[in-house]
C-alpha positions as CSV (number, residue, x, y, z in Angstrom):
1,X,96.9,90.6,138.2
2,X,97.4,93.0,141.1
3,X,94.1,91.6,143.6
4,X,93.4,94.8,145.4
5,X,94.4,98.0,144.9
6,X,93.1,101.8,144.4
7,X,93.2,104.8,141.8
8,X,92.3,108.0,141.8
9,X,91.6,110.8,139.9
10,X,89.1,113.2,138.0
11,X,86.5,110.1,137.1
12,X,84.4,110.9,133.6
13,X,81.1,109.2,133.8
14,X,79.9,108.9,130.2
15,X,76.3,107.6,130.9
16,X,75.5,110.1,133.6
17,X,77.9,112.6,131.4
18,X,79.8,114.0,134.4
19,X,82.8,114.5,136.4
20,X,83.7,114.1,139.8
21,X,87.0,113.6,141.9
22,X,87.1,110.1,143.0
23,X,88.5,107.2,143.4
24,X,88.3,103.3,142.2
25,X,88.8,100.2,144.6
26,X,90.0,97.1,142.5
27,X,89.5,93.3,143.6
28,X,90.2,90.7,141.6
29,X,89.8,92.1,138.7
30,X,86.8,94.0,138.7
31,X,85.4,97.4,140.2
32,X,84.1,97.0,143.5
33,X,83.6,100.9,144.6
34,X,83.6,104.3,142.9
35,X,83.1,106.9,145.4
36,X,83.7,110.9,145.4
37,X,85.9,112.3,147.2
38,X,87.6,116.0,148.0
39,X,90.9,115.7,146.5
40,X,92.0,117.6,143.3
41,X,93.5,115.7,140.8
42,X,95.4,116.7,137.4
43,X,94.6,113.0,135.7
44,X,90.9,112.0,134.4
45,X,90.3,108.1,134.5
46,X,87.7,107.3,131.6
47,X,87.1,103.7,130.0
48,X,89.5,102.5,127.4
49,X,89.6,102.5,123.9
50,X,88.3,100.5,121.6
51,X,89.0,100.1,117.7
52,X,85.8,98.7,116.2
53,X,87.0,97.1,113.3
54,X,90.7,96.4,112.4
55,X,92.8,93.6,111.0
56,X,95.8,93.0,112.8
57,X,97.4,91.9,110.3
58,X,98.0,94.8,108.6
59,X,100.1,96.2,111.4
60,X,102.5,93.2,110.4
61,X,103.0,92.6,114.0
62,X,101.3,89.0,115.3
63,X,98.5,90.0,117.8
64,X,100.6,89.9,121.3
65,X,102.8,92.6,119.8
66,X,100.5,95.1,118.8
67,X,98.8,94.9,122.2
68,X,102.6,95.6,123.6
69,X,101.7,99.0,121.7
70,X,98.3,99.8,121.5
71,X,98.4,100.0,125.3
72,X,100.3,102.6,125.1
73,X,97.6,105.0,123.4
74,X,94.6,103.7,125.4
75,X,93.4,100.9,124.0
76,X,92.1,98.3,126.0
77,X,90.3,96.1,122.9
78,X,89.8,95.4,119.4
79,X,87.4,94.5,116.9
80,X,89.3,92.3,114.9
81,X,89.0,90.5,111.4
82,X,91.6,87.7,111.1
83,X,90.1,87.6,106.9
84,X,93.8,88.3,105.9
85,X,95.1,85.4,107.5
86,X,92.4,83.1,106.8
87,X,92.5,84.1,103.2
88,X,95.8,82.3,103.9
89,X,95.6,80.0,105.9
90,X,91.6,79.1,106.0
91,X,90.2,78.4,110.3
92,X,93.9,77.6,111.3
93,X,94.4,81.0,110.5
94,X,92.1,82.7,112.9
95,X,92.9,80.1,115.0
96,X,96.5,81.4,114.9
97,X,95.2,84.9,116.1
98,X,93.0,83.5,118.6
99,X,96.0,81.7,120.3
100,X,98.7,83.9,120.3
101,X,96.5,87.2,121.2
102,X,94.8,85.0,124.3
103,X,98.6,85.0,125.6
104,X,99.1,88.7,126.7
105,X,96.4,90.7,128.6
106,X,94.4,92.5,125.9
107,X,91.0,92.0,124.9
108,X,91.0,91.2,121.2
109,X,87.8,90.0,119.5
110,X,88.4,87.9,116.5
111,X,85.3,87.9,113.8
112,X,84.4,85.0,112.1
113,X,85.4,85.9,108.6
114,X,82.8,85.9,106.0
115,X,84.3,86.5,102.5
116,X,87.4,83.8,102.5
117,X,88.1,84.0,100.0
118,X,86.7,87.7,98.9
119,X,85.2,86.7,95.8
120,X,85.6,83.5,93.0
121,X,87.7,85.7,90.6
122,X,91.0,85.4,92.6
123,X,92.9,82.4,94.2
124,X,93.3,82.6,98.0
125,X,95.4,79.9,100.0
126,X,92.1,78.6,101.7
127,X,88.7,79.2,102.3
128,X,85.9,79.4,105.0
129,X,82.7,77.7,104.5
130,X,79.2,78.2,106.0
131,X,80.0,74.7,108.4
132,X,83.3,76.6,109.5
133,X,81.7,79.7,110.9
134,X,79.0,77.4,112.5
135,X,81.9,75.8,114.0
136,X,83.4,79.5,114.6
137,X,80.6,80.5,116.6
138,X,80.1,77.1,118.6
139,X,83.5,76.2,119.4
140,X,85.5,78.8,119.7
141,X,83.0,81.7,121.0
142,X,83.2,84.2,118.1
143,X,80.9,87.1,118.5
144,X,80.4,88.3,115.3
145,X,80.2,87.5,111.7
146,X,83.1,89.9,110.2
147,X,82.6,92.2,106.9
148,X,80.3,90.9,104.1
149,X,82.6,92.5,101.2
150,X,80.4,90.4,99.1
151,X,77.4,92.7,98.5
152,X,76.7,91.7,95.0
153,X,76.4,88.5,96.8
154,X,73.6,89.8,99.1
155,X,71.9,91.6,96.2
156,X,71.6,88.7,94.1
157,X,71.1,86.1,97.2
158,X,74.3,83.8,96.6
159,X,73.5,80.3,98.0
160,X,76.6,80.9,100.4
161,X,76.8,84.3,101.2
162,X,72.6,83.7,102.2
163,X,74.1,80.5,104.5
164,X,76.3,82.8,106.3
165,X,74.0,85.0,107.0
166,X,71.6,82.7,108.3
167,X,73.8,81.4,110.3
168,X,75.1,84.5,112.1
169,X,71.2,85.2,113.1
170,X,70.8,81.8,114.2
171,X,73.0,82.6,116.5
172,X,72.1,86.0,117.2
173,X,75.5,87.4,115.8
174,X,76.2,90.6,114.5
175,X,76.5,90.5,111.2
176,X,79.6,93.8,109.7
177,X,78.9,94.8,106.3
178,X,81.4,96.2,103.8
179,X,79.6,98.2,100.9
180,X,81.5,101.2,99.6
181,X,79.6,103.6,97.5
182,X,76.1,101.4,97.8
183,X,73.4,103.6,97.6
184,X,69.7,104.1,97.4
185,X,67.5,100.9,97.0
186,X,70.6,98.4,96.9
187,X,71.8,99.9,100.1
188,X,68.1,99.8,101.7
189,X,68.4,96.0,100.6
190,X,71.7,95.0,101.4
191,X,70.8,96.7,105.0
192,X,67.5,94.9,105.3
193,X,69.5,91.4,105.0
194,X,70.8,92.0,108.8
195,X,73.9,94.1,107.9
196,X,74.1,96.1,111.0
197,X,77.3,98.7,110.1
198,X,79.8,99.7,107.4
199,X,83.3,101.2,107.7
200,X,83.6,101.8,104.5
201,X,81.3,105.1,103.5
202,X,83.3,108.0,102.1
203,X,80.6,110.1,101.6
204,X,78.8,112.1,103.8
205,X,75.7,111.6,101.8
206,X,76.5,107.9,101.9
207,X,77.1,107.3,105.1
208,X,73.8,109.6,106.7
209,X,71.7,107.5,103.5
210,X,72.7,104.3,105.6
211,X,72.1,105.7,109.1
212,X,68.6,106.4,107.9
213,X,68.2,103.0,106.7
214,X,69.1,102.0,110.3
215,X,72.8,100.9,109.8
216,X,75.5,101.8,112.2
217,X,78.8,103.7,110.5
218,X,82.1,103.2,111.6
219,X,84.7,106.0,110.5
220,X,87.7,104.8,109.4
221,X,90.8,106.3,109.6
222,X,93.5,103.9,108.6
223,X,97.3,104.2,107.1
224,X,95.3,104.5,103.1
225,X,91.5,104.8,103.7
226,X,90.8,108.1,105.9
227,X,87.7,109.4,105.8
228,X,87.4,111.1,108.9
229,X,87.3,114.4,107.3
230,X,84.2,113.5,105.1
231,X,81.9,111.9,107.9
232,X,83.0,113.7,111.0
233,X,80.2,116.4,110.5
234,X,78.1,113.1,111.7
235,X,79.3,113.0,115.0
236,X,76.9,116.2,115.8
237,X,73.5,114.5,115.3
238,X,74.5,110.9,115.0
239,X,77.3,109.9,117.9
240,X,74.3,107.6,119.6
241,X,75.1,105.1,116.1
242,X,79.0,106.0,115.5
243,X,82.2,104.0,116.0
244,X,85.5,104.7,114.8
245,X,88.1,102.2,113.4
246,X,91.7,101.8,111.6
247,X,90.9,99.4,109.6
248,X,94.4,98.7,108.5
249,X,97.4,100.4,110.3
250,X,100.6,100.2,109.3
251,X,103.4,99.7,111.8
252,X,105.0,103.3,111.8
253,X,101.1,104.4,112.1
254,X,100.7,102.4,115.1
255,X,103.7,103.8,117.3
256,X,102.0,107.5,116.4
257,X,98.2,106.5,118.0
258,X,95.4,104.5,117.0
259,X,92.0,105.9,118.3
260,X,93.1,108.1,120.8
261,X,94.4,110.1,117.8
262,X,90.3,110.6,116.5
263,X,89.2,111.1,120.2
264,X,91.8,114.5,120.1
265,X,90.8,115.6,116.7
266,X,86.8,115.4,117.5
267,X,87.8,117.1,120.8
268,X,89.9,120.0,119.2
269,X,86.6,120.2,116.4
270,X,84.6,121.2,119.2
271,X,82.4,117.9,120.0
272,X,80.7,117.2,123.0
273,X,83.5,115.0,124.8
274,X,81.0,112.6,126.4
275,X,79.6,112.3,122.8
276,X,82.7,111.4,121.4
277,X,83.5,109.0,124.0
278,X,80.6,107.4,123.9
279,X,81.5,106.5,119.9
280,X,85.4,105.6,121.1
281,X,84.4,103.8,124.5
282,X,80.7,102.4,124.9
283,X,79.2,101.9,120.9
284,X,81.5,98.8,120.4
285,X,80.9,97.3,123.8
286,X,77.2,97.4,123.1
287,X,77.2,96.9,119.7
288,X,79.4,93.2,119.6
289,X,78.0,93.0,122.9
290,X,82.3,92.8,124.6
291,X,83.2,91.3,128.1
292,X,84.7,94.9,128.6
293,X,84.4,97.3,131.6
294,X,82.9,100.8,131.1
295,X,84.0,102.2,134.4
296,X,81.3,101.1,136.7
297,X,80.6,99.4,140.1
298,X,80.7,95.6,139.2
299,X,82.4,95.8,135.7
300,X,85.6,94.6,134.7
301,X,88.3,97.1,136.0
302,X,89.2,98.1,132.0
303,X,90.2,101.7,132.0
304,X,92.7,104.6,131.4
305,X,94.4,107.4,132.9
306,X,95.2,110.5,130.8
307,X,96.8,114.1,132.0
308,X,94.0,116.2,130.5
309,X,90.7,115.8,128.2
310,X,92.8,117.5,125.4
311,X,95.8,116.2,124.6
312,X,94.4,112.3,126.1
313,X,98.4,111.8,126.8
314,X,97.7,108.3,128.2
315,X,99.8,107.7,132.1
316,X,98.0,104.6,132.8
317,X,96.0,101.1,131.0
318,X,94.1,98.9,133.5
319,X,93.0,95.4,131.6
320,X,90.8,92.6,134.1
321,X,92.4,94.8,136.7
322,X,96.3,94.4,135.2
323,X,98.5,97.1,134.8
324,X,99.4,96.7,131.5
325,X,101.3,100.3,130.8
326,X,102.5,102.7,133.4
327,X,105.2,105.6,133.5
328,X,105.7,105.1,129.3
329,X,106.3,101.4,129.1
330,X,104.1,98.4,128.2
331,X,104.1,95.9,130.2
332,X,103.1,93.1,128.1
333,X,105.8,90.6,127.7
334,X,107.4,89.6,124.1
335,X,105.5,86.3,122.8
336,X,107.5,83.9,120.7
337,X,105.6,83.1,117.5
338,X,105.8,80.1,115.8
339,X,106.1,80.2,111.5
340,X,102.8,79.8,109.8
341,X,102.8,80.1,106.0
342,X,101.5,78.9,102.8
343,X,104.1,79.4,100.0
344,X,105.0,77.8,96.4
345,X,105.7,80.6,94.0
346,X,109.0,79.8,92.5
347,X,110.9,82.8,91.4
348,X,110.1,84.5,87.5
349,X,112.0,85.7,84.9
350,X,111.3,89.3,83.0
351,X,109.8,87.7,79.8
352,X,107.1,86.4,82.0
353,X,105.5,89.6,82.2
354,X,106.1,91.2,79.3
355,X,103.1,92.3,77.5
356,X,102.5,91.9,73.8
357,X,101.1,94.9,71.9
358,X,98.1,94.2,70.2
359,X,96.0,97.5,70.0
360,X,96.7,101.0,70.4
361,X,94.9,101.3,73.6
362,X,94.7,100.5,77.1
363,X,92.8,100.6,80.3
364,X,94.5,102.2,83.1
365,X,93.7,101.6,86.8
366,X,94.1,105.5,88.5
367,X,95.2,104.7,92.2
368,X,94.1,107.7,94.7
369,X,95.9,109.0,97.6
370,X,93.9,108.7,101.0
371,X,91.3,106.3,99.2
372,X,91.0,101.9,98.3
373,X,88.5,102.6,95.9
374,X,90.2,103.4,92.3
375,X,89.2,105.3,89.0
376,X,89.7,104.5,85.6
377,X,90.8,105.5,82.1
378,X,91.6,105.0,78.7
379,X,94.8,105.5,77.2
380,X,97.2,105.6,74.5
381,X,99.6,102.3,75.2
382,X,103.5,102.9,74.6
383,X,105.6,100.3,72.9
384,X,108.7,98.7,72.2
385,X,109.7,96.0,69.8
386,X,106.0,95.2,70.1
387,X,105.5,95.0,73.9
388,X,104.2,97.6,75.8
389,X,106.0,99.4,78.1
390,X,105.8,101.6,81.2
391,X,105.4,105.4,80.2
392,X,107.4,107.0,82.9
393,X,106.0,110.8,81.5
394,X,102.3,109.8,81.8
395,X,102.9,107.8,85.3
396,X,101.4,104.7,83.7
397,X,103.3,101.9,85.1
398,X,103.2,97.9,84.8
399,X,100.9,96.8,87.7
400,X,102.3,92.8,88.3
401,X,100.3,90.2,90.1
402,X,101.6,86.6,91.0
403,X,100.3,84.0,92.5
404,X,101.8,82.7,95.5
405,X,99.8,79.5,96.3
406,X,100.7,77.8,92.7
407,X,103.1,78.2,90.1
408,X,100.9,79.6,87.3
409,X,101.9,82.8,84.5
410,X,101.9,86.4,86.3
411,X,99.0,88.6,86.0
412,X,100.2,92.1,84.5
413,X,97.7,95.6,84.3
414,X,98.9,99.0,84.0
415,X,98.4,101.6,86.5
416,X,98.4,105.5,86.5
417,X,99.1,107.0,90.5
418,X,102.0,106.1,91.9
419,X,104.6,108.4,90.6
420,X,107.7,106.3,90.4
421,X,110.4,107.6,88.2
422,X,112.3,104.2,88.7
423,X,112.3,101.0,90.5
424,X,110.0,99.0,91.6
425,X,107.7,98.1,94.9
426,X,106.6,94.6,95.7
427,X,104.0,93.5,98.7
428,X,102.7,89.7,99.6
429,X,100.2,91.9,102.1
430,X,97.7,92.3,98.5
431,X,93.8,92.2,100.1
432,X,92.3,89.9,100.5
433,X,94.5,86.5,98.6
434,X,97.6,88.0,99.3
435,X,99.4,87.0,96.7
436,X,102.5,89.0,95.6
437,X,101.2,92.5,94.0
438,X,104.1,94.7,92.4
439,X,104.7,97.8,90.7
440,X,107.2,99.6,88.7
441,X,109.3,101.2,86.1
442,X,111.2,98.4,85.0
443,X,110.5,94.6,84.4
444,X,114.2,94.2,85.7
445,X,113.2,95.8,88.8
446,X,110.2,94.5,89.0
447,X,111.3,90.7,88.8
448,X,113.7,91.4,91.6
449,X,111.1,92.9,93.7
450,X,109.1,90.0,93.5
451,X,111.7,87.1,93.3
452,X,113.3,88.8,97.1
453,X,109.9,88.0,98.4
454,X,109.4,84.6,96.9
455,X,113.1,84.0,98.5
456,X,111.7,85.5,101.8
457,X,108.7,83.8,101.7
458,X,106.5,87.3,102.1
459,X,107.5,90.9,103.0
460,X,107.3,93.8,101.5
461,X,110.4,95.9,99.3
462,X,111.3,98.6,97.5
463,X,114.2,97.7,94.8
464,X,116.2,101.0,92.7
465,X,119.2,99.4,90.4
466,X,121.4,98.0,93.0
467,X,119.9,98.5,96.1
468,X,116.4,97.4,98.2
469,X,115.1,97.5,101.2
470,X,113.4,94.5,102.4
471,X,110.7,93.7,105.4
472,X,110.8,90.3,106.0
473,X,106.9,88.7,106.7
474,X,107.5,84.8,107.3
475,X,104.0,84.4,109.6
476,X,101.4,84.0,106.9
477,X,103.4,86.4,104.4
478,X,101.9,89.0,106.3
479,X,103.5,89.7,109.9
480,X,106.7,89.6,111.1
481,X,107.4,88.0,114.8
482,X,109.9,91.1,115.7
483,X,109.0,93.9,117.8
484,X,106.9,97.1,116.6
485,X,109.9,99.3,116.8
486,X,112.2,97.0,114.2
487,X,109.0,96.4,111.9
488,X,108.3,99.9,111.5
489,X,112.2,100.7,111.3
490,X,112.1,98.1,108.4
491,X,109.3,99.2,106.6
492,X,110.2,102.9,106.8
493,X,113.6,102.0,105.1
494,X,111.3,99.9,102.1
495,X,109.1,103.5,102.0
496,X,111.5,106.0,102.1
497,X,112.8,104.4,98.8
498,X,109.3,104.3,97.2
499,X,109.7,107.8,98.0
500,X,112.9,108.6,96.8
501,X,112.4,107.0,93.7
502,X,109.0,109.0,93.1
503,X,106.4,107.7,94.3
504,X,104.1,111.3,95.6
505,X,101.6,108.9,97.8
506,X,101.3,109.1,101.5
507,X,101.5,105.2,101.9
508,X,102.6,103.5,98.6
509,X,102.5,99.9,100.1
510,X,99.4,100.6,101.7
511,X,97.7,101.6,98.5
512,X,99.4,98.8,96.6
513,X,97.9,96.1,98.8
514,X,94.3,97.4,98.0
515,X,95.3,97.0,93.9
516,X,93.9,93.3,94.4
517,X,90.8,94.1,96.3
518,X,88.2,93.2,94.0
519,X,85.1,94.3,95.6
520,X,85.9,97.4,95.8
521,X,85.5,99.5,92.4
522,X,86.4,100.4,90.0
523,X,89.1,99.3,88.3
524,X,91.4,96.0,89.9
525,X,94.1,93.3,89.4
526,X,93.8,89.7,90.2
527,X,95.9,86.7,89.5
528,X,93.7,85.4,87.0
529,X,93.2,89.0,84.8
530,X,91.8,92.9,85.0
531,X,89.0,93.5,86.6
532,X,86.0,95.9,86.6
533,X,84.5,96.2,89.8
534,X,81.4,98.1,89.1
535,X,80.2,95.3,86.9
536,X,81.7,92.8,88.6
537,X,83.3,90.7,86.1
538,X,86.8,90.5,84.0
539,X,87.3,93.0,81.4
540,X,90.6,93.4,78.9
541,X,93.5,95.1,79.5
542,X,93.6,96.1,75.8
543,X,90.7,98.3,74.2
């Protein structure tokens, strides 16, 4: 940490929504003066960034790396769920996180995950009980209790999703909620129960319903889920109770921007900047109540320098008074990660997914572009020698779950969306158990997709005939310990294959990870069969 030193520039005041040439006097870490001056200055210093709800695991970097990058767009702290890992891995998990992001300077703020595992129709490598968040919250300073996915749970009053809840407010925790689609008097309920935001409206209509009931909304735009375009109208009348978010960034996503990219958009829409920055810099701080400056006398010296209030080209990040990226380089050091996994599939053989034909019909999950939540439909099943089969014409393709934690028989859907006219795409990143989720044309392809990442112990590939394209993902099956630029390298490689072999969706991996996530409709795959997740329960894949 530098202990003294100054900075000037054109300073933006978001409270008193001004600005004024200045100039800012660091000691030990924090802001000791602000005062005006007469210079003229080309840059404008503003607070940093702040991504209000993401899981850093879905950047497949471990935490220290993708602070080496988010620096670099203006981000000075997260809001981060560690629920991936600690599907995984249970507390060690977020323990995991907790260690190895406290090692560079960058604020992250790890949730105590709420829904480990997601729901009791999957199998998840561990699990987090009401006496674990307590100890959460006590032991290890957590500030908030992450996304209740679990909604039915809060509807009906499950005995543990209640105990969580109660103990967030015993504590005085926020409590994030995760309730896509909920409307009227279930939202009004599942609001009422102390859920305080959701980053997971897609609707206008949706999301202004659950400002009215008093709920904060969070837009996402992630690497699948984007919903910017839908809810930015919001930012008009509503910016006092807005955040934005990620949610889940891929590592090619991540070198582009994170939230700077939403603060340029709103900006070139024609929203009031301080508005706008107020939703990007000050709402999470207040909200989760965050040890971060906000560019004023006394506060932490957290802050950024850009060229212009347009293009937000970041020059400069400032962290407890730390330099941490200057003149286009980070300057957080590389952190060696040790291996953390939990892995005992054993590899499969085609006739363990095969599918025996026993009606004419099928239901068929429909994948969108852009969206987590899924359609459904009916359909005539195709067949050969009595086993159905992909049907490559109608894009209905075999939809392969297997679990990772045990050894038991492969889970096996169809699914209509992804376009590929051969091969075959496999993920051990499948929200929230992670165990492996595939897709494809072939069985043959298929089973090598999968079997390369029991080999690899996690990772994600694309596989055509003879050749693949492999990310490897030892830490947890979900991040690799390499830097940002070889992950996303790697991973472009797997998706430009998807691509190539047919797939017509923006991010096919990304989409295929959310084919497991029950608790969000309609349609879903988990290890143990199809499921509907309107009604939540199991349904058949045969009609």
């Amino acid at each position: 940490m530098e202990k003294e030193f100054e900075v000037e520039g054109n300073i933006t005041d978001i409270f008193n929504r001004r600005i004024f040439p200045g100039k800012i006097n660091v000691s030990e870490g924090r802001i000791v003066k602000i005062s005006e001056t007469d210079g003229e200055y080309d840059s404008f210093i503003l607070p940093g960034f702040i991504d209000a709800h993401i899981h850093i695991e879905s950047s497949m970097l471990i935490p220290s790396e993708f602070a080496r990058v988010a620096v670099k767009h203006g981000m000075v702290a997260t809001v981060s769920d560690p629920h991936e890992i600690a599907n995984v891995l249970g507390i060690d998990g977020i323990r995991y996180m907790i260690n190895n992001g406290s090692q560079v300077p960058f604020k992250f703020y790890f949730g105590a995950s709420s829904c480990v595992p997601a729901t009791d129709f999957e199998t998840s490598g561990d699990k987090i009980t009401g006496k674990e968040i307590e100890e959460l919250f006590e032991k290890d300073g957590l500030l908030y209790l992450s996304e209740m996915m679990n909604y039915p749970g809060v509807l009906f009053k499950d005995d543990s999703v209640m105990e969580k809840i109660s103990i967030a407010k015993k504590f005085n925790k926020p409590v994030d909620g995760h309730a896509p689609g909920l409307r009227g008097e279930q939202a009004k309920q599942y609001i009422d129960e102390g859920i305080s935001t959701d980053h997971e409206c897609f609707t206008f209509e949706e999301a202004l319903e659950k400002l009215n009931y008093g709920m904060k909304i969070i837009i996402r735009e992630g690497s699948a889920a984007k919903n910017y375009n839908a809810l930015h109208p919001l930012i008009k009348d509503h910016y006092e109770n807005l955040m934005f978010c990620s949610d889940d960034r891929h590592p090619d996503d991540l070198l582009l921007g994170e939230i700077d990219l939403l603060v340029k958009k709103s900006i070139s829409l024609g929203y009031d900047l301080f508005n706008v920055l107020k939703m990007a810099c000050i709402n999470p701080v207040e909200h989760y109540g965050l040890d971060v400056g906000l560019l004023r006398e006394g506060d932490k010296a957290d802050f950024i320098t850009v060229n212009n209030l347009k293009d937000f080209k970041v020059l400069k990040t400032v962290i407890n008074g730390e330099t941490v990226f200057e003149n286009g380089k980070s300057k957080i050091r590389k952190i060696k990660s040790e291996i953390v996994n939990k892995f005992n599939a054993t590899k499969i053989k085609s006739d363990d997914i095969k599918v025996k034909k026993e009606t004419e019909k099928i239901n068929v999950i429909k994948a969108i572009n852009g969206e987590i939540v899924t359609e459904s439909f009916i359909s005539d099943s195709k067949s050969e020698n009595d086993f159905i089969e992909a049907d490559i014409k109608n894009d209905i393709l075999k939809l392969v779950i297997v679990e990772r934690y045990n050894n038991n028989k492969p889970a096996v859907a169809f699914i209509n969306g992804f376009g590929l006219k051969s091969g075959a795409i496999a993920s051990t990143v499948a929200h929230d158990s992670h165990n492996i989720i595939a897709t494809g044309v072939s069985d043959e392809d298929i089973v090598k997709a999968i079997n390369l990442l029991i080999d690899s112990k996690g990772g994600v590939c694309a596989v055509n005939g003879s050749e693949y394209c492999l990310l490897e993902l030892p830490i947890a099956g979900l991040m690799s310990g390499e830097d940002a630029e070889t992950v996303a390298k790697n991973y472009q490689k797997a998706d430009e294959l998807a691509k190539r072999s047919g797939s017509k969706l923006d991010a096919p991996f990304m989409t295929l990870s959310f084919m497991a996530l029950l608790v969000i409709p309609t349609l879903k795959l988990s290890d143990k069969g199809l499921f509907d997740g309107k009604n939540f329960k199991f349904t058949s894949l045969q009609v």
